[in-house]
C-alpha positions as CSV (number, residue, x, y, z in Angstrom):
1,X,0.0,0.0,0.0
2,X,1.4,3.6,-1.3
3,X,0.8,6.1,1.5
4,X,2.4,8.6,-0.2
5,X,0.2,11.5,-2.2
6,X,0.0,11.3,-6.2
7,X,2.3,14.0,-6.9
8,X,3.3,13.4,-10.4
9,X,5.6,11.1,-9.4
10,X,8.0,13.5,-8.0
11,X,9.5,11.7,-4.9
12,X,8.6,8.1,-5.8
13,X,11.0,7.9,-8.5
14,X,10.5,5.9,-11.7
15,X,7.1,4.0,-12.2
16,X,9.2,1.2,-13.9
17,X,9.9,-1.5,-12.0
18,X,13.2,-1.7,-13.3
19,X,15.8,0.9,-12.5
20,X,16.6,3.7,-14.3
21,X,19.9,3.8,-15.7
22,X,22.2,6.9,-15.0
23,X,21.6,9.8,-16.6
24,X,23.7,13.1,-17.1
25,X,23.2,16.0,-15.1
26,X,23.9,19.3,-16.8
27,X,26.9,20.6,-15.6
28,X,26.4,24.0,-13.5
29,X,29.2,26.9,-14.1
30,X,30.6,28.4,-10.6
31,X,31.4,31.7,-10.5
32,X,35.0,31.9,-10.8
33,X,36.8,33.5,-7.4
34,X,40.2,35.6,-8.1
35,X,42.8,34.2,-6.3
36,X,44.8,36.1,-3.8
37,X,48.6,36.3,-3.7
38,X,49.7,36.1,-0.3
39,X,50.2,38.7,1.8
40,X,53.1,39.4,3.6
41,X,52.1,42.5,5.4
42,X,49.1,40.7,7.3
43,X,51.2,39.7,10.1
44,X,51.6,44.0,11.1
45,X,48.3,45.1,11.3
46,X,45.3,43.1,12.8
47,X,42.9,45.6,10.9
48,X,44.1,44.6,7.4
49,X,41.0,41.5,7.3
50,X,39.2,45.0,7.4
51,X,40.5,46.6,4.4
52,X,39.9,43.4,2.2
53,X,36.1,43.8,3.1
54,X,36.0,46.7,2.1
55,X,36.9,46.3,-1.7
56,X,40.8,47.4,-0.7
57,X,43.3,47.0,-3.5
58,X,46.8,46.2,-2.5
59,X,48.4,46.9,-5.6
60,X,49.5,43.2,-6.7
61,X,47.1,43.6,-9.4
62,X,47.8,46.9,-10.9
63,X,51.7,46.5,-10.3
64,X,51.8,49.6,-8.0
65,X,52.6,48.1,-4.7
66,X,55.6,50.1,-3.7
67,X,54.9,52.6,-6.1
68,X,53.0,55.9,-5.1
69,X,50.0,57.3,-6.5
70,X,49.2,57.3,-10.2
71,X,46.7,59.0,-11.6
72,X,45.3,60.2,-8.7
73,X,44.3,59.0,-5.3
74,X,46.2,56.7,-3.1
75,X,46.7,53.7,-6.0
76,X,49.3,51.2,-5.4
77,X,50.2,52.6,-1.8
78,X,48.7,51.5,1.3
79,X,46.3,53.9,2.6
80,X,47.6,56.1,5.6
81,X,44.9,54.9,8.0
82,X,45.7,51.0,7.6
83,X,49.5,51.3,7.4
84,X,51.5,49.6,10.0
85,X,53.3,51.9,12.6
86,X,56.6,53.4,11.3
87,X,56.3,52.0,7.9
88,X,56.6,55.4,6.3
89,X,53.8,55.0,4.2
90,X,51.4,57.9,3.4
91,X,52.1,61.3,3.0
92,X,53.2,63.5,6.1
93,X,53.6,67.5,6.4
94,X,56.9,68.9,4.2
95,X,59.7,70.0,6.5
96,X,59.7,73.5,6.8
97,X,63.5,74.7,5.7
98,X,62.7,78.1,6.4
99,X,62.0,77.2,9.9
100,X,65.4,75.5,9.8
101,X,67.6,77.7,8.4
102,X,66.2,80.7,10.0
103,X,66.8,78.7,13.7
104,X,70.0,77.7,12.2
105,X,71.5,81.3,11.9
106,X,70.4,82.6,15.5
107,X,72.0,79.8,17.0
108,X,75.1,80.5,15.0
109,X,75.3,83.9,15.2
110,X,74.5,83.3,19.2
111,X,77.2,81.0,19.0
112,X,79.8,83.9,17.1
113,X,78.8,86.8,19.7
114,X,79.1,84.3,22.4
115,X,82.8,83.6,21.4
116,X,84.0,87.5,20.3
117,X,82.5,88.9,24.0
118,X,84.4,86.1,25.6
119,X,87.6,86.7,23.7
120,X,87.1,90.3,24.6
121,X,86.4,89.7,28.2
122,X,89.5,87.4,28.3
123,X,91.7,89.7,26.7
124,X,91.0,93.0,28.5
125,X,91.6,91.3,31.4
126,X,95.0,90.3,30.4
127,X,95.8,94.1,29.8
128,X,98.1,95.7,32.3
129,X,96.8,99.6,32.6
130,X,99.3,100.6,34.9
131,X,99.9,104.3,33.9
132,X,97.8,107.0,35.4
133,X,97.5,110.2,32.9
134,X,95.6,111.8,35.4
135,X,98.9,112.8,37.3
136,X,99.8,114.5,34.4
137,X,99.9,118.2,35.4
138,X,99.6,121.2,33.0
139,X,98.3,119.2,29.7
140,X,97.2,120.6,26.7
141,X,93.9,121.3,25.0
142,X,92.3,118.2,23.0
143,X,92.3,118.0,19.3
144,X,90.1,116.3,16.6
145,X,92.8,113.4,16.6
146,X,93.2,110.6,18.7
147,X,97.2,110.2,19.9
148,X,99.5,107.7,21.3
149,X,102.5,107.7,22.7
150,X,103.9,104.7,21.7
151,X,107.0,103.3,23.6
152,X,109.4,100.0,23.3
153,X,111.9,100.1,26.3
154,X,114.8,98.2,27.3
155,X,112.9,96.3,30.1
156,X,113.8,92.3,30.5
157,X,111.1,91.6,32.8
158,X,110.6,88.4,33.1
159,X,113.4,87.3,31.1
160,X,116.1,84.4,31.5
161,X,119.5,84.4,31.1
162,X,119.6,82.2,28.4
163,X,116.8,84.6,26.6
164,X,118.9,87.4,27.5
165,X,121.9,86.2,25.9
166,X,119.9,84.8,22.7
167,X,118.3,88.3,22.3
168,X,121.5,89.9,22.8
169,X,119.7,92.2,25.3
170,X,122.4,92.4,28.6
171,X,121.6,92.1,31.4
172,X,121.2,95.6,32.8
173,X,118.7,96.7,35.5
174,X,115.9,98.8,35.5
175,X,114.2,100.0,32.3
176,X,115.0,102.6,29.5
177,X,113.5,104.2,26.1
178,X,114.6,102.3,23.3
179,X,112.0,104.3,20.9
180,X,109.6,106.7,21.3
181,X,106.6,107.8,18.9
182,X,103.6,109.3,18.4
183,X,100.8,108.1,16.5
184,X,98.3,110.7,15.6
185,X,95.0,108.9,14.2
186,X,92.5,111.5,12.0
187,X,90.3,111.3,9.2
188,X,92.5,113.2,7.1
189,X,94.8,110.7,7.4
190,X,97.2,108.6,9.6
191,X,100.9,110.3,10.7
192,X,103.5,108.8,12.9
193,X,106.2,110.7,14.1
194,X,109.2,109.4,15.9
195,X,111.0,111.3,18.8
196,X,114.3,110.1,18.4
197,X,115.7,109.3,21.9
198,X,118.5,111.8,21.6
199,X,116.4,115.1,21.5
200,X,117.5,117.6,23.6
201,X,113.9,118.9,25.1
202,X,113.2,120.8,28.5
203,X,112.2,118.3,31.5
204,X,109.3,120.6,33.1
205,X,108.3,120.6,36.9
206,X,105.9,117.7,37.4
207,X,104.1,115.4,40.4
208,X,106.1,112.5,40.9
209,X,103.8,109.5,39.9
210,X,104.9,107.5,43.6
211,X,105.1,110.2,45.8
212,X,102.6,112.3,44.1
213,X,105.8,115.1,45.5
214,X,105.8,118.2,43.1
215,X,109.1,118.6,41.6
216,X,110.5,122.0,40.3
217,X,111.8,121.6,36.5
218,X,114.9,119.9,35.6
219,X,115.7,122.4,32.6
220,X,117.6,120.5,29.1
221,X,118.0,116.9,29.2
222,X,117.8,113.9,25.9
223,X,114.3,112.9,25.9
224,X,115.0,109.5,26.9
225,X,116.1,111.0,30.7
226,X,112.4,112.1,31.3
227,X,111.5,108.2,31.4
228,X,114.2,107.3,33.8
229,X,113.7,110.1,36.3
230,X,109.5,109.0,36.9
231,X,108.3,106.6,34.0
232,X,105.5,106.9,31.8
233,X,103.8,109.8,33.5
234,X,106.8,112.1,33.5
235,X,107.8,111.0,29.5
236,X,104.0,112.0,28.6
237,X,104.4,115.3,30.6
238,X,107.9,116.2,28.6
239,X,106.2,115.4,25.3
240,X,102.9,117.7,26.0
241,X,105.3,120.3,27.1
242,X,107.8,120.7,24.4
243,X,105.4,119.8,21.6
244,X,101.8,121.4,22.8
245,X,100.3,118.2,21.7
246,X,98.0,116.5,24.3
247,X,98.4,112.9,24.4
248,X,95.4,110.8,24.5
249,X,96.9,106.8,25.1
250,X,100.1,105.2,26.3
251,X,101.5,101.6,25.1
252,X,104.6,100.6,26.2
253,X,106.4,96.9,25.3
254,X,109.8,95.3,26.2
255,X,111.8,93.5,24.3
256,X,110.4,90.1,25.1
257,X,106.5,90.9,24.4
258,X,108.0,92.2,21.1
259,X,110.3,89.4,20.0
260,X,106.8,86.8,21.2
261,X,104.4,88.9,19.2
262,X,106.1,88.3,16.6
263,X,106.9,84.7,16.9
264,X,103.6,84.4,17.2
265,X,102.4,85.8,14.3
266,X,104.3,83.3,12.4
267,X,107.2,85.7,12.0
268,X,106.7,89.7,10.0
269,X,107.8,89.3,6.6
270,X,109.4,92.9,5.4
271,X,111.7,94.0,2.5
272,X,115.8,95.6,3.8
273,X,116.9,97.1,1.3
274,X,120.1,97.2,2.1
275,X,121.9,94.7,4.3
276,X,123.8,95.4,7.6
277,X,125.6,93.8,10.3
278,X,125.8,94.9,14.0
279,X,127.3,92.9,16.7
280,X,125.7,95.1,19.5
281,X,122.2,94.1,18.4
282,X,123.4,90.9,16.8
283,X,121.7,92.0,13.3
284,X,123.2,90.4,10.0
285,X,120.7,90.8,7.2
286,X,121.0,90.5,3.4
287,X,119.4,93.1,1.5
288,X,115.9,91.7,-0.4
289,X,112.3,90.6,1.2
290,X,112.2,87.8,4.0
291,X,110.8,86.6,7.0
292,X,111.5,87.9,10.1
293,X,111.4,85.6,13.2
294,X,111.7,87.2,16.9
295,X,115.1,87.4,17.5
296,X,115.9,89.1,13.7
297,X,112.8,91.5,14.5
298,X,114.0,92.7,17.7
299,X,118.2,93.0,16.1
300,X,116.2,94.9,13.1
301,X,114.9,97.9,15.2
302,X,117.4,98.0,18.2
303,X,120.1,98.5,15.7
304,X,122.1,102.2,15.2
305,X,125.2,101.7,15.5
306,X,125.7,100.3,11.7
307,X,124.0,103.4,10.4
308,X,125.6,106.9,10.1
309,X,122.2,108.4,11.0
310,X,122.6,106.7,14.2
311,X,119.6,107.3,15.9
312,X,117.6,108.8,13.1
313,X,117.8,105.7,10.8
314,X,116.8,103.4,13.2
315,X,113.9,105.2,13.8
316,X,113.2,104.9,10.4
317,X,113.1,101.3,10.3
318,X,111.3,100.7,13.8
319,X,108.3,102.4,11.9
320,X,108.8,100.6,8.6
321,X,108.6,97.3,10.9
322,X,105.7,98.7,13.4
323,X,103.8,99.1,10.0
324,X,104.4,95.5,8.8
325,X,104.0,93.8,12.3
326,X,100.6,95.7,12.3
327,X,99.3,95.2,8.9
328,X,99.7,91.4,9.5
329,X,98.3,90.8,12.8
330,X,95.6,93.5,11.9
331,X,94.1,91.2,9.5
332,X,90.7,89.0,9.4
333,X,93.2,85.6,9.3
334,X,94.7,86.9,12.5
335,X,91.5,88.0,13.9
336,X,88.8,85.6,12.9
337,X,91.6,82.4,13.5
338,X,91.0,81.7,17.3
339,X,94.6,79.0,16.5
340,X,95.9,82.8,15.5
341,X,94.4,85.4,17.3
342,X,94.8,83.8,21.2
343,X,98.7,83.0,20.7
344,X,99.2,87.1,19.5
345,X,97.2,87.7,22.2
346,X,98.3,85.9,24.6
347,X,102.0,86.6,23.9
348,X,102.0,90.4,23.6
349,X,98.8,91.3,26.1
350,X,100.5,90.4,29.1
351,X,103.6,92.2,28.4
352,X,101.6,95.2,26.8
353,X,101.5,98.5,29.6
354,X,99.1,101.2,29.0
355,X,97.4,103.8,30.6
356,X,94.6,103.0,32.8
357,X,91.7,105.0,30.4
358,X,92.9,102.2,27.4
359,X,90.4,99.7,26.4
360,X,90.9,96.7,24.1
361,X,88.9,98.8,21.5
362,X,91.5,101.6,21.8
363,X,94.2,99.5,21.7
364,X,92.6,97.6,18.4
365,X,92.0,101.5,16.8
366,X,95.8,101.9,17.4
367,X,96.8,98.6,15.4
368,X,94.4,100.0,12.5
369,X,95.8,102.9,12.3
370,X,99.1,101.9,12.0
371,X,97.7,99.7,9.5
372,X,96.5,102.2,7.7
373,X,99.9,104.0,7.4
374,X,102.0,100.8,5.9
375,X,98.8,101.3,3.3
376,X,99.2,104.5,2.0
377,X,96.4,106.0,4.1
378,X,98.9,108.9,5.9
379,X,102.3,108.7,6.5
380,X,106.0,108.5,8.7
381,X,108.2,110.6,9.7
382,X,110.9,111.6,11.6
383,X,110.4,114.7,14.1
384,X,111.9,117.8,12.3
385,X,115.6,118.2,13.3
386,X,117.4,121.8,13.3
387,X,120.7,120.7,13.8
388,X,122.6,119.2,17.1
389,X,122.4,120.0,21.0
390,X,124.8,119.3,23.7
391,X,126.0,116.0,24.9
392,X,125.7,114.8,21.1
393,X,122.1,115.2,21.3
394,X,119.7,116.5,18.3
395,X,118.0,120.1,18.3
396,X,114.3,120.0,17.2
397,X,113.2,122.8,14.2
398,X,110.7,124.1,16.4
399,X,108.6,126.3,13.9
400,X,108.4,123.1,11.7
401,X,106.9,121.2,14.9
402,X,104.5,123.9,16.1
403,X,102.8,123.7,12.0
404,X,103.1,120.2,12.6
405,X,101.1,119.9,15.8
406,X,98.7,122.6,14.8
407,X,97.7,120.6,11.3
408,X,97.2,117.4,14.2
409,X,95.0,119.4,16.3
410,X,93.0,120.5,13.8
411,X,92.8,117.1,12.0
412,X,94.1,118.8,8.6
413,X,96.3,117.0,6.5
414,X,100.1,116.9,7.4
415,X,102.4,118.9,5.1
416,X,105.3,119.5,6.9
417,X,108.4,117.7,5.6
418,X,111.0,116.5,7.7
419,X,114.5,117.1,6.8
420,X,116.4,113.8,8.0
């Protein structure tokens, strides 16, 4: 008995007793899936099953997977907000160079202010300003010029015997005038005018710079006596007398700070034009341009007694080699160079005596200007000489040095010539 409902025969199979053979079935087309590469960047970020859901590309198809964006958008990159930490990828704000170079230049011009107020600092404090013009009685009436009295004595402070000897200095005591001159610095131009040692001037009365005792005047005397009777103080007061010229600055140096200036320096390199020999000052040059170390500098403008001048021609060549010395240590390699500029420094500074009003800026001013001479901009000279004096000593053509001083005074060029 069939329970089952007359359905058409669907779900009794065949009404033949005999089984059906097999039959075909049509065959049913799948929808073909793309297959995936793998991917090696699933391991970084547990969000990247996300950004297959949402239709994300990663670039294996198109060929643009470490490539950046072509065409537009973000093709063949990986977007910024599934990228793995510190990968790089997506595009971050441009550095600002501005910005950097403009932070760049205060810290180095911080950096350069910070060094030059330091070397100031370091190097004013290493100036001695020892002399007092303030005890200078009776001085003349300032001018439009700035003056110095400029000074290298005989002092071997400090000194060994074995520099002594190698200097060919002696060994006597105390301290004398080896060269005096004055170094007038105006806008008309730059003049320096030696006082050669053997003037014959009038030592006036005067406060002695110790005893601050006033002394009555010592009448005619060489010009080098005024330093050896009270120092600085008295040699400035002699000077303003005799010449009417107020003097502004004092630098004085012995013979070592010279000879280590310029060993310093690297040596001063200066054209003799004629050779000379002198045992006293242990000179022996050939005539031509060379290099002059320490010892040869110091033999070069201590020496007279090869000269018939005497006197008068060594002044001559102490300011042809002030001028050198200056316009090579007056010099942005010197001055700039820190491997330059502390060694000068350092080697002439502590040996350097000025007067107590002189700054490092003054002193810097005085180096310029003699500068400026070896330059062309002003000139040297010799004091004007009349004839001699007793004791061997030389007379000074006093109208020539009243025009002189008056055309300093009055900052107008210098015209007056001087005869030796």
């Amino acid at each position: 008995m069939n329970d089952w409902p007359d359905d058409g025969g669907y779900g009794r199979g065949p009404a033949n007793p005999q089984p059906e053979g097999p039959r075909r079935m049509s065959h049913v087309q799948r929808p073909q899936v793309p297959q995936q590469p793998p991917r090696y960047d699933q391991g970084h970020n547990p969000s990247f099953t996300q950004a297959q859901g949402t239709g994300y590309d990663s670039g294996y198809n198109t060929g643009q997977v470490y490539g950046g964006a072509q065409g537009g958008g973000n093709r063949g990159g990986i977007p910024p907000q599934y990228a793995p930490p510190g990968s790089g990828s997506g595009t971050g704000p441009a550095p600002d160079w501005r910005k950097r170079i403009k932070v760049g230049s205060i810290v180095l011009v911080v950096g350069v202010l910070a060094w030059g107020i330091g070397t100031y600092a370091w190097a004013s404090s290493q100036m001695r300003n020892e002399v007092d013009l303030s005890k200078v009685i009776e001085r003349p009436s300032e001018g439009d010029c700035t003056t110095y009295l400029i000074v290298g004595s005989d002092s071997r402070e400090g000194m060994t015997a074995e520099e002594k000897k190698k200097l060919h200095t002696g060994s006597a005591e105390g301290k004398r005038t080896d060269s005096m001159m004055i170094l007038a610095a105006c806008s008309s131009g730059n003049t320096m005018v030696s006082l050669p040692r053997d003037s014959w001037v009038t030592i006036p009365n005067f406060v002695g710079s110790e005893s601050g005792k006033t002394f009555p005047a010592r009448g005619g005397a060489k010009l080098n006596a005024a330093y050896a009777m009270d120092g600085p103080e008295l040699l400035v007061r002699t000077v303003e007398y005799n010449t009417g010229l107020r003097i502004d600055h004092y630098a004085e140096i012995g013979f070592a700070g010279f000879a280590n200036i310029v060993d310093a320096l690297g040596g001063v390199e200066l054209n003799i034009e004629k050779g000379f020999k002198d045992k006293k000052s242990g000179a022996d040059f050939q005539a031509g341009t060379q290099t002059l170390n320490g010892e040869q500098a110091l033999a070069f403008v201590r020496t007279r007694y090869a000269f018939a001048e005497s006197d008068l021609a060594r002044t001559k060549n102490q300011q042809k080699f002030l001028s050198a010395l200056a316009n090579q240590a007056a010099t942005p390699g010197t001055i700039l160079n820190p491997f330059a500029l502390y060694p000068t420094l350092g080697a002439g500074l502590d040996t350097l005596i000025v007067d107590k009003d002189m700054s490092l800026y003054d002193l810097g001013k005085m180096f310029f200007a003699m500068k400026g001479i070896s330059g062309g901009d002003g000139r040297s000279m010799n004091m004007p000489i009349a004839g001699t004096a007793p004791q061997g000593s030389l007379k000074w053509d006093m109208p020539k040095v009243k025009q002189l001083v008056e055309q300093i005074r009055n900052d107008e060029k210098v015209t007056v010539e001087s005869n030796r």
